[in-house]
C-alpha positions as CSV (number, residue, x, y, z in Angstrom):
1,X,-202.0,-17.5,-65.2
2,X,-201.3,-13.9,-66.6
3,X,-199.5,-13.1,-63.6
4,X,-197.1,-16.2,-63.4
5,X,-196.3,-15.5,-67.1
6,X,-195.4,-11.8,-66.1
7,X,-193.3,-13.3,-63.5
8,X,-191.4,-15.6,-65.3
9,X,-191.0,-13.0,-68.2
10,X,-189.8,-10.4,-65.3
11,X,-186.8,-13.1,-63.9
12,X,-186.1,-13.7,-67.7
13,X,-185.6,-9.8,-68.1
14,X,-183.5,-9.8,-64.9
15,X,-181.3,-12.8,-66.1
16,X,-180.8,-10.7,-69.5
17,X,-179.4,-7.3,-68.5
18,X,-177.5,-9.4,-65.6
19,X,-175.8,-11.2,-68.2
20,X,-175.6,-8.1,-70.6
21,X,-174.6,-5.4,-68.1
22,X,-172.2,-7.7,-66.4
23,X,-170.7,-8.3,-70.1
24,X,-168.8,-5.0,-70.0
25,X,-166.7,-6.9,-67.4
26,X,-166.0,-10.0,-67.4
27,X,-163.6,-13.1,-67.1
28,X,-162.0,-14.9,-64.8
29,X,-159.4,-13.2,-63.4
30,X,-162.2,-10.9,-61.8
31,X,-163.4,-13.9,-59.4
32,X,-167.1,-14.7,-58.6
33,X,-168.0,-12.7,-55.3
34,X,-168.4,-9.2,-56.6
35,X,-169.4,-7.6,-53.0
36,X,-165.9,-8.6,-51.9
37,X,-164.0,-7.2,-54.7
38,X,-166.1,-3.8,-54.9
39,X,-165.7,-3.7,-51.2
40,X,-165.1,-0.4,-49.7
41,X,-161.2,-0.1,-49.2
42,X,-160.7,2.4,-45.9
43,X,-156.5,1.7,-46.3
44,X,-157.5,3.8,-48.9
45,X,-158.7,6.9,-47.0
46,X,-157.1,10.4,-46.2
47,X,-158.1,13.3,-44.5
48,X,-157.6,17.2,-45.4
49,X,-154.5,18.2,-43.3
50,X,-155.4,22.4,-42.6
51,X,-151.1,22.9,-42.3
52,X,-149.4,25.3,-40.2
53,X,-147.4,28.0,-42.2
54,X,-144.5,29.7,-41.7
55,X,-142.2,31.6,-43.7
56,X,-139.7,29.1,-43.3
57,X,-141.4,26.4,-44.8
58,X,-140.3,26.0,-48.2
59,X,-143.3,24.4,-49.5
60,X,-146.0,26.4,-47.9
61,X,-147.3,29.9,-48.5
62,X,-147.8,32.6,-46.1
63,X,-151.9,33.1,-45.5
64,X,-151.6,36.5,-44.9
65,X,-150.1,36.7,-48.9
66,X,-152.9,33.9,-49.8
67,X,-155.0,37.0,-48.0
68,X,-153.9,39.6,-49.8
69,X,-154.0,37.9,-53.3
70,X,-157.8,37.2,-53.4
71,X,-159.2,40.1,-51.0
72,X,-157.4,43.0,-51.4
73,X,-156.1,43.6,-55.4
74,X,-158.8,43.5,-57.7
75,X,-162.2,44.7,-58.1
76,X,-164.8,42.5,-59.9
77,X,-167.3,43.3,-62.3
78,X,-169.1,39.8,-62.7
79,X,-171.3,38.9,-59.7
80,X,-170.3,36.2,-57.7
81,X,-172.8,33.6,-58.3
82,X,-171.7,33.8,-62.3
83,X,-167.7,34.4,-61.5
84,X,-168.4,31.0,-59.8
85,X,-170.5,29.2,-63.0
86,X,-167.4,30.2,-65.1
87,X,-165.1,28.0,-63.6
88,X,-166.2,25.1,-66.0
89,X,-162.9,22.7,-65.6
90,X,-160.7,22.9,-62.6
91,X,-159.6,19.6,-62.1
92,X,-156.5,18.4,-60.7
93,X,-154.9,21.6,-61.6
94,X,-151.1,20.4,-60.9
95,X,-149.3,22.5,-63.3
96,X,-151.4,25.6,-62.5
97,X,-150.7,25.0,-58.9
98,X,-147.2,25.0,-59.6
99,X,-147.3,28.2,-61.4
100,X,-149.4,30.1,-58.9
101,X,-146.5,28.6,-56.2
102,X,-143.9,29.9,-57.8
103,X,-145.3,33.0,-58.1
104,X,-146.1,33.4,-54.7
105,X,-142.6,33.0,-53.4
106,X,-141.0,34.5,-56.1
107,X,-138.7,32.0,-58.2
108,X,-136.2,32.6,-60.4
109,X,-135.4,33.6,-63.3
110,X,-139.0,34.7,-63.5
111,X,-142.2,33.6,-65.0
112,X,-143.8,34.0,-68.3
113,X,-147.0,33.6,-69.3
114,X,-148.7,33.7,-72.9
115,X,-152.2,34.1,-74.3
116,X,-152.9,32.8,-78.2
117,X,-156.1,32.8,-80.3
118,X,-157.7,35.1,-82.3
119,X,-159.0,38.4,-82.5
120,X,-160.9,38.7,-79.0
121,X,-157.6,38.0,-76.8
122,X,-155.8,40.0,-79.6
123,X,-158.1,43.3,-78.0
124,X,-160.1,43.8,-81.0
125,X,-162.5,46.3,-80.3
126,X,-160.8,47.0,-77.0
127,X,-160.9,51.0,-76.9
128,X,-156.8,50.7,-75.7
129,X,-155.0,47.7,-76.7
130,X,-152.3,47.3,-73.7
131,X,-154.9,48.6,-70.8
132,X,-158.6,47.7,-71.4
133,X,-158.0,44.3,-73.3
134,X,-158.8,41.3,-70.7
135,X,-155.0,40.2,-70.9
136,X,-153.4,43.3,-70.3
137,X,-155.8,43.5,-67.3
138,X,-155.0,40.4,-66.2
139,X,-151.5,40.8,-66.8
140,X,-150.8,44.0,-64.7
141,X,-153.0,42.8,-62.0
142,X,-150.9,39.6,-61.8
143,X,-147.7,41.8,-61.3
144,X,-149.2,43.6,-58.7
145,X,-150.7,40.8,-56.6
146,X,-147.4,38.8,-56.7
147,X,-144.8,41.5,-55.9
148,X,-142.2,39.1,-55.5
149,X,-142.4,37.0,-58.3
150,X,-140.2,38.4,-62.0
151,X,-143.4,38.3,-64.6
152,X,-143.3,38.4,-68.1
153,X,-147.0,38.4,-70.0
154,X,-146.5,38.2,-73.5
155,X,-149.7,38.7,-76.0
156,X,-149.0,35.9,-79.0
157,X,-152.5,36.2,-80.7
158,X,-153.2,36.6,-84.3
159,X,-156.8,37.7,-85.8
160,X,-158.6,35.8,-88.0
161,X,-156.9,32.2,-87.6
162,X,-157.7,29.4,-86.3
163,X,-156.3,26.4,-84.5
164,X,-154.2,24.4,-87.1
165,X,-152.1,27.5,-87.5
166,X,-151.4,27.7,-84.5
167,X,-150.1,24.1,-84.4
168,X,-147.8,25.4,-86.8
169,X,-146.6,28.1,-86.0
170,X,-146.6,28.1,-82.0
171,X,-142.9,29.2,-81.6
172,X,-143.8,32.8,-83.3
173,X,-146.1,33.8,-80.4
174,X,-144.7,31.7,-77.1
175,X,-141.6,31.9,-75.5
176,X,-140.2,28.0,-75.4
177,X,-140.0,28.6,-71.5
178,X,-143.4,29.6,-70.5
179,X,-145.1,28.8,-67.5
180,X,-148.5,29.3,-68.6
181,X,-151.0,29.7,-71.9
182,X,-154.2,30.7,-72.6
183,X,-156.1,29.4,-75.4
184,X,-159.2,31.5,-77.2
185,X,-160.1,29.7,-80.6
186,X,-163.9,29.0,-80.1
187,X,-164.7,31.5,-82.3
188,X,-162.1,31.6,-85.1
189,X,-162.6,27.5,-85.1
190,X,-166.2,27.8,-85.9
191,X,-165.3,29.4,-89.3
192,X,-162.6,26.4,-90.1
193,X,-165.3,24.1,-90.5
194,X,-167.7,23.0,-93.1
195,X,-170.9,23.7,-90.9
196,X,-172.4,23.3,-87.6
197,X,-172.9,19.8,-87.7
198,X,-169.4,19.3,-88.0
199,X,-168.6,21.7,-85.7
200,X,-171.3,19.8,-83.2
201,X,-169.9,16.6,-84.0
202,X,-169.1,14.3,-80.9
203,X,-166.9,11.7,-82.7
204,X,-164.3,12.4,-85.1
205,X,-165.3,16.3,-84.3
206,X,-162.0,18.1,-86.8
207,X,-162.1,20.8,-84.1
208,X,-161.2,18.9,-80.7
209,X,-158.8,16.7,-82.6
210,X,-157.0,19.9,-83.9
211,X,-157.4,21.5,-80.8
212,X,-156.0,18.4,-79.0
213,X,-152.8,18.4,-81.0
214,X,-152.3,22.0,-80.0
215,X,-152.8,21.7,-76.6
216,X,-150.0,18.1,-76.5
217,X,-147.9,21.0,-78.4
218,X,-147.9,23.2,-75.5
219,X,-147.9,20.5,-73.0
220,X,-144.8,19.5,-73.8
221,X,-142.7,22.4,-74.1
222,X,-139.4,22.2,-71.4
223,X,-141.1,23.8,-68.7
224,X,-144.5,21.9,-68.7
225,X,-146.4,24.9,-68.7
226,X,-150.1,24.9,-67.4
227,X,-152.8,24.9,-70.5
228,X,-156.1,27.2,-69.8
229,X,-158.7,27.3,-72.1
230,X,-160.6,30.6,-72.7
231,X,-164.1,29.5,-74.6
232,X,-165.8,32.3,-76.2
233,X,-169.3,33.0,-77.6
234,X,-169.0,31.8,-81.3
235,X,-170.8,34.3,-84.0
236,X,-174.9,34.7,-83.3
237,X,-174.7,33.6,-79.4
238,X,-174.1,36.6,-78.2
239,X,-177.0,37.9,-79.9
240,X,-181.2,37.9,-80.3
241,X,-183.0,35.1,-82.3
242,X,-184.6,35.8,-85.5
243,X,-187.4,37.6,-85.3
244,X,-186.3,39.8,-82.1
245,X,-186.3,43.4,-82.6
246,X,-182.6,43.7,-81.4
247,X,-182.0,41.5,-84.3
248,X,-183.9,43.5,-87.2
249,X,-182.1,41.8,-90.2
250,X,-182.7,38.3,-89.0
251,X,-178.4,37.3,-88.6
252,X,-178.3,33.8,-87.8
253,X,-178.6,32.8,-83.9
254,X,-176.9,30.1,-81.9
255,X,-178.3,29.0,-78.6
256,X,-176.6,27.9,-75.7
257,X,-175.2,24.6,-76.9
258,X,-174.4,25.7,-80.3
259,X,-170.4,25.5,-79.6
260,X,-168.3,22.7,-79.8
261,X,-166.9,24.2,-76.6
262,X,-168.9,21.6,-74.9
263,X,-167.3,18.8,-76.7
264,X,-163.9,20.3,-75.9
265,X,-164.4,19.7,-72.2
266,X,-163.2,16.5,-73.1
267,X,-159.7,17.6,-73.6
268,X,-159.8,19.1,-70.5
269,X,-160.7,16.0,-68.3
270,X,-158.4,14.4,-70.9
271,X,-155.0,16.4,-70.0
272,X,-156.4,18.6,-66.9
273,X,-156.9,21.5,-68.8
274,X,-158.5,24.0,-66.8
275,X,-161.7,25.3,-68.5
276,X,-163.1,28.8,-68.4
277,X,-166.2,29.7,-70.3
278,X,-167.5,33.0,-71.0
279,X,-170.8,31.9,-72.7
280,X,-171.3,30.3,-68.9
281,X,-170.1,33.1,-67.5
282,X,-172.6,36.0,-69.4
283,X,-175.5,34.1,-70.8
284,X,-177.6,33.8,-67.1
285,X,-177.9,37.7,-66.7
286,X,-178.2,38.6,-70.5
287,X,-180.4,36.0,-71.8
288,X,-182.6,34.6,-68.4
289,X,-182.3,38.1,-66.2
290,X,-181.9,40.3,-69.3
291,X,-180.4,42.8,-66.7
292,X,-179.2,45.9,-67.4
293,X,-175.8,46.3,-68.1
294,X,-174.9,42.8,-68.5
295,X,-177.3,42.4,-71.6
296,X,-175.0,41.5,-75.3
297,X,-175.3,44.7,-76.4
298,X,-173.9,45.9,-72.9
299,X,-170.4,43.4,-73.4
300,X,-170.2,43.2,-77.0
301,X,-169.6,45.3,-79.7
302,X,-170.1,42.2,-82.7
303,X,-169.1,38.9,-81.8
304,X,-166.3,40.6,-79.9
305,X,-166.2,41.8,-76.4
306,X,-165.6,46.0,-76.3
307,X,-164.2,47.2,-72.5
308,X,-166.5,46.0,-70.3
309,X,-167.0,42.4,-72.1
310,X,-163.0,42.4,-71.8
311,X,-163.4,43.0,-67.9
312,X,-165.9,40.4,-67.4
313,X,-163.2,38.2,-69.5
314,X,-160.3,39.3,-67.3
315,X,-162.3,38.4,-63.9
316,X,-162.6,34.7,-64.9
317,X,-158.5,34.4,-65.4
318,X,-158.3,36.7,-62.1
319,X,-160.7,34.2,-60.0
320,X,-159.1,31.1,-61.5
321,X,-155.5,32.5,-59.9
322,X,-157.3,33.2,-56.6
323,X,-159.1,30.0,-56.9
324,X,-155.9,28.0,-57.2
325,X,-154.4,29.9,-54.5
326,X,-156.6,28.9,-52.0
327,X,-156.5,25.5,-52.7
328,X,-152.5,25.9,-52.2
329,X,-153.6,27.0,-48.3
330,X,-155.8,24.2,-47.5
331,X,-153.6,20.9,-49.7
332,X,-149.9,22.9,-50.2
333,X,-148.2,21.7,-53.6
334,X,-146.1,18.5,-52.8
335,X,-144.5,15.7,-54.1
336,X,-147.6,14.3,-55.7
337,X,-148.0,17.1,-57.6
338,X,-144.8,17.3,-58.5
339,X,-144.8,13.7,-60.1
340,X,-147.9,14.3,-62.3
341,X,-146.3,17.6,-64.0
342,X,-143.3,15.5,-65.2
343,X,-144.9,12.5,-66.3
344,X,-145.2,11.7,-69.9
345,X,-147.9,12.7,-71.7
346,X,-150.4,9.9,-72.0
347,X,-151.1,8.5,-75.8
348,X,-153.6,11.2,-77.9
349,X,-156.9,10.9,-76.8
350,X,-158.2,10.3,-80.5
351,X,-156.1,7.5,-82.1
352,X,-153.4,8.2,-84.0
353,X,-153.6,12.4,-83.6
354,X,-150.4,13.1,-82.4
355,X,-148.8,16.7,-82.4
356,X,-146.1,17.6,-84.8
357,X,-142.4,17.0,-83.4
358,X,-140.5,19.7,-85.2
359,X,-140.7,23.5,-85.4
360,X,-142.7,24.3,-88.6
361,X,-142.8,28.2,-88.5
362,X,-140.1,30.6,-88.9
363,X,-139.8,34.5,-88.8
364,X,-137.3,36.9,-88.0
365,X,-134.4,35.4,-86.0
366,X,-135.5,31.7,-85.7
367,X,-135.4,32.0,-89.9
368,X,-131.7,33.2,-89.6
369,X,-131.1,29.8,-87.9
370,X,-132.5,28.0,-91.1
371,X,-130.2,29.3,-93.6
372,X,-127.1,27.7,-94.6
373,X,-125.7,29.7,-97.1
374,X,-126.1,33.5,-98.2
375,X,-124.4,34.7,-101.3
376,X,-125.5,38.3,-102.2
377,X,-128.3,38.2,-99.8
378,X,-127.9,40.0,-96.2
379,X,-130.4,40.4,-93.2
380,X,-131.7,43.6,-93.0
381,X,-134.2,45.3,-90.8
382,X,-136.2,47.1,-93.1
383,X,-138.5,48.6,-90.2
384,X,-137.8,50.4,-86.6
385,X,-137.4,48.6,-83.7
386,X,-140.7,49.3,-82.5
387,X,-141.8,47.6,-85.8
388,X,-139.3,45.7,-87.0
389,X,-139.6,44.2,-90.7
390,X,-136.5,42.1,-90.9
391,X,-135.5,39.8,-93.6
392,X,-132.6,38.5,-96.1
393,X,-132.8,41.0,-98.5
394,X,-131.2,41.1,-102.5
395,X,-130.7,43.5,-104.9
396,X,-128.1,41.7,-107.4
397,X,-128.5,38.7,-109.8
398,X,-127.0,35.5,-108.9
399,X,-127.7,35.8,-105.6
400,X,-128.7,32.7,-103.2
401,X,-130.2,32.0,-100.0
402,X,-130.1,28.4,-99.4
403,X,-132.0,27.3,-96.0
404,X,-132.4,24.0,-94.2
405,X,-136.0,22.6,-93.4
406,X,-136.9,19.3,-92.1
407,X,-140.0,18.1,-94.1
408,X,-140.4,14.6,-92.5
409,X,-143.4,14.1,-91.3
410,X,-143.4,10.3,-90.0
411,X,-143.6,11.7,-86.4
412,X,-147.6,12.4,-87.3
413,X,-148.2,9.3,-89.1
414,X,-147.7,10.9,-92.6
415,X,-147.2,7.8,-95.5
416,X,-143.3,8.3,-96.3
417,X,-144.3,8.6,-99.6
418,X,-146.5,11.3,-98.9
419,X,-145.5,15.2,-100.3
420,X,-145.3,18.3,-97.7
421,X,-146.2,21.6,-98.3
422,X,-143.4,24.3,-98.0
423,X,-144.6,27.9,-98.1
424,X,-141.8,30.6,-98.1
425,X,-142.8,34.0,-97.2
426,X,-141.2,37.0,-99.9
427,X,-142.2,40.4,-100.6
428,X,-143.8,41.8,-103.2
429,X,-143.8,45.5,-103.8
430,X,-144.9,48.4,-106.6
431,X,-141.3,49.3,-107.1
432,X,-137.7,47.8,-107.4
433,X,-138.8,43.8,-107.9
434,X,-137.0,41.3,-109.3
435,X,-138.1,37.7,-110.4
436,X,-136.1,34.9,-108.3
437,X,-136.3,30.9,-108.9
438,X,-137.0,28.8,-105.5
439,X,-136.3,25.1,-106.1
440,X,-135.2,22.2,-103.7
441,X,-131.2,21.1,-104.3
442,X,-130.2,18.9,-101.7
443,X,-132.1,16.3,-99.5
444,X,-135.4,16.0,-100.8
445,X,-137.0,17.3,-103.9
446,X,-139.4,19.7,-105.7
447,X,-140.7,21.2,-108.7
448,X,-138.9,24.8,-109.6
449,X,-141.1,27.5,-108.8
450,X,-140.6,31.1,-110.0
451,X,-141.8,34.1,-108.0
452,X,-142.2,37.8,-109.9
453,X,-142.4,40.2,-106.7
454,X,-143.5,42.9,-108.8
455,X,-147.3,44.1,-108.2
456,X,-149.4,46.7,-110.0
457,X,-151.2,47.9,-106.5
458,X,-149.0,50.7,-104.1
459,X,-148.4,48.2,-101.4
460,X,-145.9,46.4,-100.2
461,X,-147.3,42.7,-98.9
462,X,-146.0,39.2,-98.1
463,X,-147.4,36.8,-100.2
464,X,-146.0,33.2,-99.9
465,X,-144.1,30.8,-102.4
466,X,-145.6,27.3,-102.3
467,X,-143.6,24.0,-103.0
468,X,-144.8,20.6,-102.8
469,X,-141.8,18.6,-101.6
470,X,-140.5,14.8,-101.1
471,X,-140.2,14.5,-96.9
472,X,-136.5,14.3,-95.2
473,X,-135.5,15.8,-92.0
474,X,-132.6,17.8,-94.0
475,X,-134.1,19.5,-97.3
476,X,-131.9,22.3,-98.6
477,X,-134.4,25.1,-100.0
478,X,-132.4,27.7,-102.9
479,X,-133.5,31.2,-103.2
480,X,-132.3,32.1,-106.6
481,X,-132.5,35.9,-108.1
482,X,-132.4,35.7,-111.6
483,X,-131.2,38.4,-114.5
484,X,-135.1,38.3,-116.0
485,X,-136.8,41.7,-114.5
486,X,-140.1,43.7,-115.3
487,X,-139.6,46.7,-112.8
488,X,-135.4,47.4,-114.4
489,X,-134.4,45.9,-110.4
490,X,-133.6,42.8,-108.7
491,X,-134.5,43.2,-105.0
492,X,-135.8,40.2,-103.4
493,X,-136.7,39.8,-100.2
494,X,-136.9,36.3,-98.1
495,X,-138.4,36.5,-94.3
496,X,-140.0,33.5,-93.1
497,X,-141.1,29.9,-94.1
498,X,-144.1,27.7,-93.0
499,X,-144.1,23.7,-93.7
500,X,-147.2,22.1,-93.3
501,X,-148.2,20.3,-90.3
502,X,-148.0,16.4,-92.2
503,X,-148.3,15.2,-95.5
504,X,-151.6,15.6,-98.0
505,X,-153.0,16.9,-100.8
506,X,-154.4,20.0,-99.4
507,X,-153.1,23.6,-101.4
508,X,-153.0,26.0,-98.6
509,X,-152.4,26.4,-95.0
510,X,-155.8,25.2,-92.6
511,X,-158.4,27.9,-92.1
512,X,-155.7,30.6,-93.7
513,X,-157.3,30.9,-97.7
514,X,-153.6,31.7,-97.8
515,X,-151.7,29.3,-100.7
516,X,-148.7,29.5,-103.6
517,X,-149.0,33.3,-105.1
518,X,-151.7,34.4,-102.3
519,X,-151.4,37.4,-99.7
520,X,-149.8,36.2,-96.4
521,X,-151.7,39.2,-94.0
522,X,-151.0,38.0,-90.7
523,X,-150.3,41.3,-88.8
524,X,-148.8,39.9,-86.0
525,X,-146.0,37.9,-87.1
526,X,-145.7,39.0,-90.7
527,X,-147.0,42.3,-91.4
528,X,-144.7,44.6,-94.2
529,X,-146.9,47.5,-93.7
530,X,-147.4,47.9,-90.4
531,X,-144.6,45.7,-89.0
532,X,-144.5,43.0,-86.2
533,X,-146.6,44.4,-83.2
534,X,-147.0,42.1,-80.0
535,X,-147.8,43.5,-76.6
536,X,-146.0,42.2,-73.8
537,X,-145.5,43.1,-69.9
538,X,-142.8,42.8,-67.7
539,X,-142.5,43.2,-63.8
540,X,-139.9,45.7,-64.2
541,X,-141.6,47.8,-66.8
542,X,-145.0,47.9,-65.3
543,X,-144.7,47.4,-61.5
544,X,-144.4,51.3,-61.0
545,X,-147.8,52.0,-63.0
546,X,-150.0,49.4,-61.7
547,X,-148.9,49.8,-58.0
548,X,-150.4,53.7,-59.2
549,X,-153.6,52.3,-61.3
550,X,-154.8,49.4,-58.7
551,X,-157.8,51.4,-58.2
552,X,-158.8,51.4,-62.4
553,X,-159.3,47.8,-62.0
């Protein structure tokens, strides 16, 4: 009796998840005989065609170049068994493939690529920014492994921010016709967040959705560059638990998982972003092994990587090329390929997050194009040209700069009711400051602000000049210098503008602590003391040198 109830309780469990399982597809139109329709479909199958290459096939590259690229010009540090493990995300890969083409047979005009993020691509703690930073290493090795090609490599990172000011103010650090970007916010993106369980958070997660917008950003500039993301080690991974003696004052620890890089990969499979991880990468021979010279302490000086953590770094970017190239041997880039770089981009993976449509950050030359009227204000270069430190500078009352920003912020989803943030960036100085009015007068409108640029401390600083402002694509921004002064002068100096990213109620830019009357420090796009310092190679600059310092790498 037991067993005929077990039975019939069995079949009744069967019918169940039948009917449940088969739930998440269902109706009519699929039809009733399921083994036809699942059917294997051999019209459907292809083989691997191993092409014959010549020099005179336009599509195809020469193996003995393919040859040369990945045996011959650069010397790894990372064993190959962990070079391999670092390779988290290759997918599809057609941009990249197209970018590794073109430099293989040279095209023209050239190609750029770009690196952004924080302080680790930046070369913090690299003993020579410019030669033992992973980018610069990367850089000059891609010039001399593709002597053909016309290479610009361009070094767009800022310290200390992450993500949404990026999404900003992408035009500052990437050329509008790049080819290819790397992304490193892992570690400045844990710091924007309140907490590890919303950095660990698998819906609604605040850093994939920012990080998403970004990337749609770059995926659609003209030249459809290829997206790489470069994960690294938040703060505490690449460290010792509590309790360790290499950790005697008990600093918080993160263990493997403890990065929303994971949760990123989703972007990746999302847009086929390629993936590199340097937690995947490192953590088998420091934390399993523990073998010498790979241990934290042997790659890291803090949370950032000193020379040979940077090496390390630079092999993944170097193996990903090589990687790519290879598969251009075996499946040559075609007409497929071709199709899925120039499609549209698909609708934002997370409902609703789309990227901004509209430059939002200014400096230097792209403000000139913002201004519409100058009236005792001119544009000076206040710097060298090594460091330049330009801006509309004033030194009579009366004066006005009147600019043009668009403030609409629809495109994101913003209510049109909904105020913007404008932030203008002015100097403030120990000497020779005046006091200027900043008010909105044409298109939209804003409460009057006034700025004093005079500060008690010897330094000379941008600070920013907040408005709250009414949206419309043509808002005319005044810059007025008034007769009141503390310091007995009138200078005033203008050089750069931010508008938020869509409409709200937050007082600041993302991640920055940087609002209305606060320090703007950013060294790398708006520094008064030290001036604007980026690091970028070209071809012709740095062909002669590398050919000389293969050997170094």
């Amino acid at each position: 009796m037991r067993s005929s109830q077990s039975a019939i309780l069995a079949v009744f469990l069967l019918f169940c998840i039948r009917k449940c399982c088969f739930g998440w597809l269902s109706g009519d139109w699929l039809g009733e005989n399921h083994s036809f329709r699942t059917r294997q479909r051999p019209e459907f199958n292809w083989k691997h065609r191993v092409p014959r290459f010549s020099i005179t096939e336009s599509n195809a590259l020469d193996p003995t170049a393919i040859a040369h690229i990945v045996r011959n010009t650069y010397n790894f540090t990372l064993p190959p068994v962990q070079l391999r493990r670092s390779l988290a995300y290759l997918g599809g890969a057609a941009r990249l493939r197209r970018v590794v083409q073109k430099l293989a047979l040279g095209s023209q005009p050239g190609i750029k690529i770009a690196v952004i993020g924080g302080s680790i691509s930046y070369g913090e703690f690299a003993h020579e920014k410019g030669r033992t930073d992973w980018f610069s290493i990367f850089a000059k090795w891609l010039i001399s492994a593709f002597p053909r090609a016309n290479i610009t490599a361009r070094n767009g990172c800022t310290p200390g921010v992450p993500t949404p000011y990026m999404i900003m103010c992408l035009e500052l650090s990437v050329d509008t016709d790049v080819d290819l970007v790397f992304m490193e916010y892992t570690l400045n993106d844990a710091h924007s967040v309140q907490g590890h369980h919303e950095e660990a958070k698998l819906l609604d997660n605040p850093i994939v959705k920012d990080a998403e917008r970004l990337v749609r950003r770059v995926l659609a500039l003209p030249q459809r560059p290829a997206v790489v993301f470069m994960h690294s080690p938040p703060c505490g991974m690449a460290s010792y638990p509590v309790g360790h003696p290499k950790n005697p004052k008990d600093m918080p620890y993160r263990s493997f998982p403890m990065t929303s890089e994971d949760i990123q990969g989703a972007i990746s499979q999302y847009y086929d972003v390629q993936y590199l991880s340097m937690r995947t990468a490192m953590y088998r021979l420091a934390v399993h092994k523990q073998e010498l010279g790979f241990l934290w302490e042997d790659m890291f000086v803090d949370h950032h990587p000193g020379d040979h953590g940077h090496k390390i770094i630079a092999d993944l970017a170097v193996n990903l090329i090589q990687q790519v190239a290879l598969g251009l041997f075996l499946e040559p880039y075609g007409r497929e390929d071709e199709e899925v770089v120039w499609e549209a981009l698909p609708a934002p993976m997370y409902d609703g997050n789309s990227a901004p449509n509209s430059v939002m950050c200014r400096a230097a030359d792209s403000f000139k194009q913002l201004v519409v009227l100058s009236e005792g204000f001119d544009y000076i270069n206040e710097g060298t040209a090594i460091k330049p430190k330009p801006g509309f500078v004033s030194t009579q009352p009366g004066s006005r700069l009147q600019l043009r920003v668009d403030t609409d912020r629809s495109a994101v989803g913003s209510p049109p009711d909904g105020m913007v943030h404008v932030y203008l960036h002015h100097l403030r100085s120990y000497e020779h400051m005046g006091i200027a009015a900043i008010s909105c007068v044409s298109g939209c409108s804003c409460q009057e602000v006034t700025v004093d640029a005079l500060i008690q401390h010897r330094v000379s600083q941008v600070y920013l000049a907040g408005l709250t402002v009414t949206q419309s694509p043509d808002c005319i921004i005044q810059v007025k210098v008034l007769e009141q002064t503390n310091s007995g002068e009138h200078k005033f100096k203008v050089s750069g503008v931010v508008v938020a990213e869509a409409a709200g109620k937050q007082n600041g830019l993302p991640g920055l602590n940087a609002a209305h009357n606060q320090e703007f420090g950013l060294r790398q796009h708006l520094d008064e003391q030290n001036g604007i310092n980026e690091m970028t190679f070209t071809s012709h600059d740095q062909r002669h040198s590398v050919q000389q310092g293969l050997g170094a790498l």
